[in-house]
ZALOVO-66993 format. One line per 10 residues: their letters; for each residue z, y, x of N, C-alpha, C, O. Coordinates in Angstrom, 2 decimals, padded with zeros to 5 digits. Atoms other than C-alpha are relative to their C-alpha. Example, Ala and Ser with C-alpha at 12.3 -4.5 7.8 and 13.67 -1.06 7.14 Angstrom:
2
AS) 000.00:-001.19:000.89:007.80:-004.50:012.30:000.00:001.20:000.90:000.66:001.18:001.94  -000.06:-001.19:-000.82:007.14:-001.06:013.67:000.73:001.09:-000.77:000.90:002.20:-000.26
END
This chain:
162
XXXXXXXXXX) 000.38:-000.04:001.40:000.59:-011.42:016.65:-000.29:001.44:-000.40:000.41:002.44:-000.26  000.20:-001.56:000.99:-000.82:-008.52:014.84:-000.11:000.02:-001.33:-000.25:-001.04:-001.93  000.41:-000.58:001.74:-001.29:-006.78:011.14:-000.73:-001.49:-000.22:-000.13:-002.35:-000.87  000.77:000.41:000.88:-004.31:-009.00:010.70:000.66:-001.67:-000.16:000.18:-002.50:-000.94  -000.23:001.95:-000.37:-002.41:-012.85:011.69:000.70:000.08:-001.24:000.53:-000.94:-001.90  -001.53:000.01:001.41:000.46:-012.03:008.54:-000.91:-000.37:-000.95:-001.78:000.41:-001.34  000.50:000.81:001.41:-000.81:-014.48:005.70:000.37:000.90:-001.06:001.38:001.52:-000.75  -000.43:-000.25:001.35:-000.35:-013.09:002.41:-000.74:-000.43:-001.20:-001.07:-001.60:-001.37  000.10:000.68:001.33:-001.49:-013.17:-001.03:-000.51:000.46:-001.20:000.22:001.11:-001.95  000.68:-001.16:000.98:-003.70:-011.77:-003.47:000.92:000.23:-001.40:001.99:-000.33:-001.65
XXXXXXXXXX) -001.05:000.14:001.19:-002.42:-010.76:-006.87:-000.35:-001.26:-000.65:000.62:-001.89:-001.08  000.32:001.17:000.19:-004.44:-013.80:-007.93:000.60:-001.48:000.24:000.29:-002.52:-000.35  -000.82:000.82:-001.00:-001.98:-015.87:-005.55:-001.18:-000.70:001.03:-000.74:-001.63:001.70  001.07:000.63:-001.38:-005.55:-016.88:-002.95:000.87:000.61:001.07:001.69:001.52:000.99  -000.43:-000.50:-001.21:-004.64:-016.51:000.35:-001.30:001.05:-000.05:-002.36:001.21:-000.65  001.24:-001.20:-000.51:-005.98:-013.35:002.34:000.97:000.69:000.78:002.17:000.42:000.73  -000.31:-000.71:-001.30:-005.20:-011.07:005.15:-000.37:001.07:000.36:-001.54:001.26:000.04  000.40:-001.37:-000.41:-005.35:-007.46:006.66:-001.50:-000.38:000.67:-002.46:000.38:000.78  001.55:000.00:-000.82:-008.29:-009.32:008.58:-001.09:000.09:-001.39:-002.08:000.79:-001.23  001.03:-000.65:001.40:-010.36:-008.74:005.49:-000.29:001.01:000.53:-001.48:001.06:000.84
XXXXXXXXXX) 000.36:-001.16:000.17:-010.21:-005.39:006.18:-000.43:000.63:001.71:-000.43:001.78:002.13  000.29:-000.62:-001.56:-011.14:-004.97:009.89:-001.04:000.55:-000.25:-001.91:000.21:-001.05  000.73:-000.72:-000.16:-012.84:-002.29:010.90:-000.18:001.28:-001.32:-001.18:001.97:-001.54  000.00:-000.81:001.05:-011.42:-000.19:007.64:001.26:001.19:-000.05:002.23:000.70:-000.64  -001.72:-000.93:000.38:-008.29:002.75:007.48:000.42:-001.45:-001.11:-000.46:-001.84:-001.88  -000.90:-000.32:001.38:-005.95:001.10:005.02:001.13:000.06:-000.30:002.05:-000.40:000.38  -001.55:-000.26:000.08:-003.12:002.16:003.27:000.22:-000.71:-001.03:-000.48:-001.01:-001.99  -000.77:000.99:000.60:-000.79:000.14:002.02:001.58:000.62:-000.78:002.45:001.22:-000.16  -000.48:-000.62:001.27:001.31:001.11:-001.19:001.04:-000.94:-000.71:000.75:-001.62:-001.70  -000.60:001.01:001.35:004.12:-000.80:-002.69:000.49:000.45:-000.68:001.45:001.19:-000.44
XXXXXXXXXX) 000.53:-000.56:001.32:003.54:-000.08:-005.98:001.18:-000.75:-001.37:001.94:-001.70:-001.19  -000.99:000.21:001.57:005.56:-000.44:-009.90:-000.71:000.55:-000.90:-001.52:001.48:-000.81  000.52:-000.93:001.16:004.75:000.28:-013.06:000.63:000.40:-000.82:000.08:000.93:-001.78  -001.01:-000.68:000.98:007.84:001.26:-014.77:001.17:000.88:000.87:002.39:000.97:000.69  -000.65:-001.14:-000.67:008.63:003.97:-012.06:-000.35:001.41:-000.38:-001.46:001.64:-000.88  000.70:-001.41:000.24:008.52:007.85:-012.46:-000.53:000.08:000.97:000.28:000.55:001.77  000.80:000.16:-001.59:005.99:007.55:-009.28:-000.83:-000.65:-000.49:-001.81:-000.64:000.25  001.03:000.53:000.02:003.95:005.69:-010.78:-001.54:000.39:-000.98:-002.43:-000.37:-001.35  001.39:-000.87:000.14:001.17:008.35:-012.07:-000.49:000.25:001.44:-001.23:001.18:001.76  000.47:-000.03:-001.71:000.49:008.10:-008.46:-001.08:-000.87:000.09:-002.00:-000.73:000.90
XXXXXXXXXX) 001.25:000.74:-000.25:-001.70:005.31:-009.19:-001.31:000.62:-000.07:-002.27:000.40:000.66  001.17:-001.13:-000.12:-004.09:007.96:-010.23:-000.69:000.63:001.25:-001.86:000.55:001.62  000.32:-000.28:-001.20:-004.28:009.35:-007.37:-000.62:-000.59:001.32:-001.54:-000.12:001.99  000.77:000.77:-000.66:-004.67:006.45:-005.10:-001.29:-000.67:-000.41:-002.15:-001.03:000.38  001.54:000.11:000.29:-007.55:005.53:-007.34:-001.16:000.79:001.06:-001.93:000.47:001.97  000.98:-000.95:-000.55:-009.14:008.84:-006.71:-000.45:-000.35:001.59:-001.62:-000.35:001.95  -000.44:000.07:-001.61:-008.33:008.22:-002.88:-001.44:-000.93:000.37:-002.42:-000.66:001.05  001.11:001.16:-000.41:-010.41:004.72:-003.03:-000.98:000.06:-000.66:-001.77:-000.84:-000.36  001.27:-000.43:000.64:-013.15:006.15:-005.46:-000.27:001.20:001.45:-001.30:001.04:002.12  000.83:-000.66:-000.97:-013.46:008.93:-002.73:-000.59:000.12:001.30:-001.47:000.85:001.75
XXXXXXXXXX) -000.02:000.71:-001.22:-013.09:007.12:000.42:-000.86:-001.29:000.30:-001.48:-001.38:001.36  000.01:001.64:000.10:-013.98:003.49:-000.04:-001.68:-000.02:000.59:-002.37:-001.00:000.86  002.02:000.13:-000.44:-017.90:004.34:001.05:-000.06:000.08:001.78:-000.94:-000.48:002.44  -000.33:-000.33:-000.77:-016.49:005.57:004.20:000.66:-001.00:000.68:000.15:-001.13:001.79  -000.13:001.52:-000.74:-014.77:002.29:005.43:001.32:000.55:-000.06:001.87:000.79:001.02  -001.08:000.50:000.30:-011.42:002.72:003.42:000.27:-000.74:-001.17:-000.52:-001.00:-002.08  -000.36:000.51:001.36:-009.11:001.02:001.01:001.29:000.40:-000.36:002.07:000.51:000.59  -001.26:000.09:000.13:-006.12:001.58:-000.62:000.44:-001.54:-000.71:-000.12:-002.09:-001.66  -000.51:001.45:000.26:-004.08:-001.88:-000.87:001.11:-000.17:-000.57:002.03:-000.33:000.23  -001.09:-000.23:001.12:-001.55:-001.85:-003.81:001.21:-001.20:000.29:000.77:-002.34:000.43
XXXXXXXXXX) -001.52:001.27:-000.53:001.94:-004.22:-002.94:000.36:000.09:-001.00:000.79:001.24:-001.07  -001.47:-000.12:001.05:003.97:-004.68:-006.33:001.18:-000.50:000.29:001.22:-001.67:000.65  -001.20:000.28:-000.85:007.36:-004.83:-005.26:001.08:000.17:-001.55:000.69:000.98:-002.40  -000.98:000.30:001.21:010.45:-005.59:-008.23:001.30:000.63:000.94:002.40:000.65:000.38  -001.99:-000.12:-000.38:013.66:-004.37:-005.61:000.46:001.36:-000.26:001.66:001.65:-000.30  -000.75:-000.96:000.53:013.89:-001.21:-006.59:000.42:000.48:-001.71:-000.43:001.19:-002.26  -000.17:-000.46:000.95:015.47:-000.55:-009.89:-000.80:-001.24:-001.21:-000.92:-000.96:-002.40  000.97:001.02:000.84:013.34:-003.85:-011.46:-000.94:000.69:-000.63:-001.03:000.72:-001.86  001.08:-001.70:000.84:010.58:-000.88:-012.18:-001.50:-001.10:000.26:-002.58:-000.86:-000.29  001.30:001.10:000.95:007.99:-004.22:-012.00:000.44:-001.42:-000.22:000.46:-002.43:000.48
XXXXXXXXXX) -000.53:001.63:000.30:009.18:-007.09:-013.30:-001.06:-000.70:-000.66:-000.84:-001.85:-001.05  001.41:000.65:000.71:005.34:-007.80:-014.90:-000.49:-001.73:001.05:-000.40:-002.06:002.23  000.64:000.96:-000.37:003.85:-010.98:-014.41:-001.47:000.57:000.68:-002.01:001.65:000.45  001.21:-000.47:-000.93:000.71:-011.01:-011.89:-000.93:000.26:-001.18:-001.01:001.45:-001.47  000.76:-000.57:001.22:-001.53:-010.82:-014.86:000.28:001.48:-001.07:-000.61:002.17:-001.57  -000.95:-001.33:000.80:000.98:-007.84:-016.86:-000.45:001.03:001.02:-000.78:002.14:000.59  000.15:-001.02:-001.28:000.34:-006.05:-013.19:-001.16:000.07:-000.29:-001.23:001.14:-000.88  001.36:000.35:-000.75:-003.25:-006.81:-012.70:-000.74:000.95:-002.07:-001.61:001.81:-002.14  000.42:-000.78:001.27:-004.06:-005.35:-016.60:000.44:001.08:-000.79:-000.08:001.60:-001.78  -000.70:-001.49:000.00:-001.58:-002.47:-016.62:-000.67:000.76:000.47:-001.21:001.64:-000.20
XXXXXXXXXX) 000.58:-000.90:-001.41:-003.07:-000.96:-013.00:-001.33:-000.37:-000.93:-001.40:000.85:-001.05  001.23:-000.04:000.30:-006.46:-001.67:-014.80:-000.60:000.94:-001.32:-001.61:001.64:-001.45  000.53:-000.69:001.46:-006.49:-000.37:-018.46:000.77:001.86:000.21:000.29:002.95:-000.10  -000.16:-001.46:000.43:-003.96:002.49:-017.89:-000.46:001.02:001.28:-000.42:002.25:001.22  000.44:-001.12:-001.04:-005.22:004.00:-014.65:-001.44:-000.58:001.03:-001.77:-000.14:002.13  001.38:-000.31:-000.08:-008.65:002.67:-014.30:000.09:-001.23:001.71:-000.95:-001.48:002.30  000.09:000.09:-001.71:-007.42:000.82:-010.43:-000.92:-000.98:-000.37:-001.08:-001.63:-001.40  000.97:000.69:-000.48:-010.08:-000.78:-008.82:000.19:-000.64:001.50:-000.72:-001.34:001.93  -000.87:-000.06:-001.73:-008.17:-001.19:-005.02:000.42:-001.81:-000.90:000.54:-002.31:-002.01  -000.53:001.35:000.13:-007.14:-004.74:-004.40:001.55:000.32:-000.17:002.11:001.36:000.18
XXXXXXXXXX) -001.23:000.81:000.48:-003.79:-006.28:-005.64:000.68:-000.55:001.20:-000.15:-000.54:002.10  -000.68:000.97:-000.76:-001.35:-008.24:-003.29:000.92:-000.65:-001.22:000.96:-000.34:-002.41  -001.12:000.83:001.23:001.34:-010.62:-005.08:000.96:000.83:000.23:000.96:001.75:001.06  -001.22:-000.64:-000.01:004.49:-009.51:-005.70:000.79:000.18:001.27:001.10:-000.95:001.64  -000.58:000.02:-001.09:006.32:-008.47:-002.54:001.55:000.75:000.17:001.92:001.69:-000.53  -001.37:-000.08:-000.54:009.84:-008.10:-001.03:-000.55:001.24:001.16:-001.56:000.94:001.79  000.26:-000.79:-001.09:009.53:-004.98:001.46:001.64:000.29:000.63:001.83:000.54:001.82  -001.55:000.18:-001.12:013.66:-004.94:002.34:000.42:-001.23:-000.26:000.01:-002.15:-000.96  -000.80:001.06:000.18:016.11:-006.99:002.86:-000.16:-001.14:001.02:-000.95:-001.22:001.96  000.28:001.82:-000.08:016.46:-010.67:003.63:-001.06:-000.95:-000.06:-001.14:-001.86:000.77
XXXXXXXXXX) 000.84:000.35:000.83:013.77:-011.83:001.84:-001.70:000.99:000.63:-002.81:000.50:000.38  000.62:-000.52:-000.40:011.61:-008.89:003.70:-001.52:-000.69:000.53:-001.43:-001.56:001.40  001.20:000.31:-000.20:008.05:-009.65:004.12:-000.70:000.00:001.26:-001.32:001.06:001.42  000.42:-000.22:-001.26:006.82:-010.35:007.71:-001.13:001.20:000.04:-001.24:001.38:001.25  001.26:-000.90:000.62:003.74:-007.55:006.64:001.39:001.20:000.19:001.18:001.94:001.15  -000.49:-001.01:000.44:006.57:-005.13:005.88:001.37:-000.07:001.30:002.06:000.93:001.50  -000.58:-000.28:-001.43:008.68:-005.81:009.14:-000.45:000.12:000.91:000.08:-000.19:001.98  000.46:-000.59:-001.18:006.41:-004.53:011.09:-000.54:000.87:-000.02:-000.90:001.45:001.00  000.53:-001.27:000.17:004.96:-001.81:009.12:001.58:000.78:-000.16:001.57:001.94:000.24  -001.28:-000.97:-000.18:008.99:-000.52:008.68:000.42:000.22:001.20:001.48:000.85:001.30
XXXXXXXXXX) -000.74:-000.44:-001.83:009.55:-000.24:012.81:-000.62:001.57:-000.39:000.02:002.59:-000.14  000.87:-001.56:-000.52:006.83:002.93:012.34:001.32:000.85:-001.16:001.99:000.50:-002.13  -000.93:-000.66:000.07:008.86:005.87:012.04:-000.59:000.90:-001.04:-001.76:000.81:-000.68  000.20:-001.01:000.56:008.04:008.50:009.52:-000.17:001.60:000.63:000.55:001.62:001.63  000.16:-001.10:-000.26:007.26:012.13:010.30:001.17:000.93:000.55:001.10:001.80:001.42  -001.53:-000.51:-000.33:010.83:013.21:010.59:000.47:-000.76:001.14:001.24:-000.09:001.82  -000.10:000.42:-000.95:011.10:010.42:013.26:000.89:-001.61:-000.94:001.42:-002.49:-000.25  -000.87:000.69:001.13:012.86:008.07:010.32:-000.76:-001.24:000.16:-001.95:-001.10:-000.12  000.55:001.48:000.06:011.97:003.94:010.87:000.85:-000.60:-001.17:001.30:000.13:-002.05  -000.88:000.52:001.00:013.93:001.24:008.70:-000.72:-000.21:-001.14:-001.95:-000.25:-001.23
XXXXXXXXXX) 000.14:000.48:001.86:013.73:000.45:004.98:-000.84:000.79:-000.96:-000.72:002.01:-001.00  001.05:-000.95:000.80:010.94:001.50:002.39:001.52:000.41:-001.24:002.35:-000.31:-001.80  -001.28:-000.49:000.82:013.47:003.89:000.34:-000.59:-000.36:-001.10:000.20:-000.94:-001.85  000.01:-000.05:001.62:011.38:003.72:-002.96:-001.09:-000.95:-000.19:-001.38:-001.78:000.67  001.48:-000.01:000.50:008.22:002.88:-004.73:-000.83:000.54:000.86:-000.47:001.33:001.73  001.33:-001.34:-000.40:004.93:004.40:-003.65:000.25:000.33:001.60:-000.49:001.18:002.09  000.14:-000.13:-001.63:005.76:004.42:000.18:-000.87:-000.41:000.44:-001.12:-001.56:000.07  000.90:000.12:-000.23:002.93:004.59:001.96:-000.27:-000.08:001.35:000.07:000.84:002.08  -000.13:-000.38:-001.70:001.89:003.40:005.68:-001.69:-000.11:-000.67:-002.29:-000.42:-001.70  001.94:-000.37:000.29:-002.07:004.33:006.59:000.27:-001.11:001.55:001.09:-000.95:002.45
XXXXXXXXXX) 000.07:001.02:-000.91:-002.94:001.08:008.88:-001.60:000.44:000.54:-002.50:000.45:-000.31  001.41:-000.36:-000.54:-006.34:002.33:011.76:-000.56:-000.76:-000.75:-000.03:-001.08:-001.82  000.87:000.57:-000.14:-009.42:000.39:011.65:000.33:-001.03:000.88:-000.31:-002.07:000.75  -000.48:001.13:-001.05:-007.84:-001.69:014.35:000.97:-000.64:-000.22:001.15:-001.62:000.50  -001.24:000.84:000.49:-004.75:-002.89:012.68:001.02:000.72:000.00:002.01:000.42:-000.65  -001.16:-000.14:-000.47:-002.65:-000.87:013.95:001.21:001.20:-001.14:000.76:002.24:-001.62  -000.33:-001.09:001.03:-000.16:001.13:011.63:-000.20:001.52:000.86:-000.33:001.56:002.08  000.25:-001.29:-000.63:-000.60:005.17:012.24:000.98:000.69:-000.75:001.90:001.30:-000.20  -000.78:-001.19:000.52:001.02:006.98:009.78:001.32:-000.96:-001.06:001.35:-002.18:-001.13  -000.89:000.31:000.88:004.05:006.52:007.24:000.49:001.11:-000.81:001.25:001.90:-000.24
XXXXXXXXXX) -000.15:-000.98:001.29:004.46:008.76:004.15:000.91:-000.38:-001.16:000.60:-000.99:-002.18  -001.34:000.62:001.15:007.85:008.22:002.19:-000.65:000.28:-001.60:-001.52:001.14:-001.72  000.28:000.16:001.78:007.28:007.77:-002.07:-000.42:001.61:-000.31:-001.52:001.98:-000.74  000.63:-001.30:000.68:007.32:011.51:-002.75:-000.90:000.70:000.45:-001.04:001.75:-000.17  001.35:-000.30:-000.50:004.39:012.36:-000.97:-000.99:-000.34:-000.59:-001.23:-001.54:-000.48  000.86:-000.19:000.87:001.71:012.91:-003.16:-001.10:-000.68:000.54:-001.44:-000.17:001.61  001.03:000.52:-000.53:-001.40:010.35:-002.55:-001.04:001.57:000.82:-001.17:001.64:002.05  001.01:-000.55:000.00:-004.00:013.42:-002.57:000.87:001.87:001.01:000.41:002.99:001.19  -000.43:-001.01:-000.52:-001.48:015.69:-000.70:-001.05:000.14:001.27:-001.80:-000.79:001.58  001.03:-000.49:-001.03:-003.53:017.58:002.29:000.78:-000.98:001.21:-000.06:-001.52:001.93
XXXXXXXXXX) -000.92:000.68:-000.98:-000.80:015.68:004.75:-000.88:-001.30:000.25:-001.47:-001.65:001.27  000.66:001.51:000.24:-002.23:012.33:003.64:-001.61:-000.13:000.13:-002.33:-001.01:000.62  001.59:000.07:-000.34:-005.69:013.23:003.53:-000.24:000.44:000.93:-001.39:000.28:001.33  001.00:-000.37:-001.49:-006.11:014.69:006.64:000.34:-001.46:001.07:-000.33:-001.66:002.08  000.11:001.05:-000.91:-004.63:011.16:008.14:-001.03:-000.64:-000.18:-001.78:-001.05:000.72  001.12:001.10:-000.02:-006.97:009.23:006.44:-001.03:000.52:-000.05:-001.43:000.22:-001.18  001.01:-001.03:-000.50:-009.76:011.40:007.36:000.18:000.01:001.56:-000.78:000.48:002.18  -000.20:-000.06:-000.91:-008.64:011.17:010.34:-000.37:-001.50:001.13:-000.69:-001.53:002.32  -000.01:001.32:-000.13:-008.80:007.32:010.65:-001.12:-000.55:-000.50:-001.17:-001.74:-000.18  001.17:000.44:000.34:-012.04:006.70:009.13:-001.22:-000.33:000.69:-001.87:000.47:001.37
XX) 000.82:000.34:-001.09:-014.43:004.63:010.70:-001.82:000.37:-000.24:-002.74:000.20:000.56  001.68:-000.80:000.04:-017.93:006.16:009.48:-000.23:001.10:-000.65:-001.35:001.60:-000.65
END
């Protein structure tokens, strides 16, 4: 099984799949809107306004386990991320990234280790893995890492397929 076989779920609730995106970088973001992290959406805008021609996306996760920082309904999400920061990046449904309840999608992007050598549990908000063009995850960038930091852009610059 790979990235693209894991079913999931638009914010819409349609089915859909990383295979959508074959043959694209993307990073994958689980996202809130009543976090201090979450002027970050700005940023990942910019990211997929500056990239997205280039054969990326950024792919937004709303996730409720930390701190209940989204407890919005898919519609409350889907017109928050729209009016107050302009997103244009696809939606997923609400997702579980620890735990029990953990999201087959998110137990297999938490084996990759972080920069420090760090695997396991998304600590916050705004954690960020950058998935190739081929599926495969590459990078992992914990919450306080700035979308538009040089770190992050030179991966996905790095991973871009045209």
């Amino acid at each position: 099984m790979t990235l693209y076989d894991i079913p999931l779920r638009t914010l819409a609730g349609a089915p859909t799949s990383l295979a959508e995106y074959r043959g694209r970088a993307v990073l994958l973001v689980n996202v809130a809107s009543q976090c201090g992290l979450t002027p970050q959406y700005a940023g990942l805008e910019r990211l997929q306004k500056t990239y997205a021609d280039r054969g990326f996306t950024v792919l937004g996760v709303p996730c409720n386990q930390f701190a209940g920082q989204e407890p919005g309904s898919a519609e409350e999400i889907r017109t928050f991320c729209s009016t107050t920061y302009g997103v244009t990046f696809p939606l997923l449904e609400k997702t579980e990234v620890n735990g029990e309840g953990r999201h087959p999608l998110y137990a297999e992007l938490t084996a990759l280790a972080d920069a420090d050598g760090e695997a396991g549990d998304v600590q916050w908000n705004f954690e960020k893995f950058l998935v190739s063009p081929t599926g495969e995850p590459v990078a992992r960038l914990r919450p306080g890492t700035d979308p538009e930091s040089p770190e992050l852009v030179a991966a996905i610059e790095a991973q871009l397929p045209a």
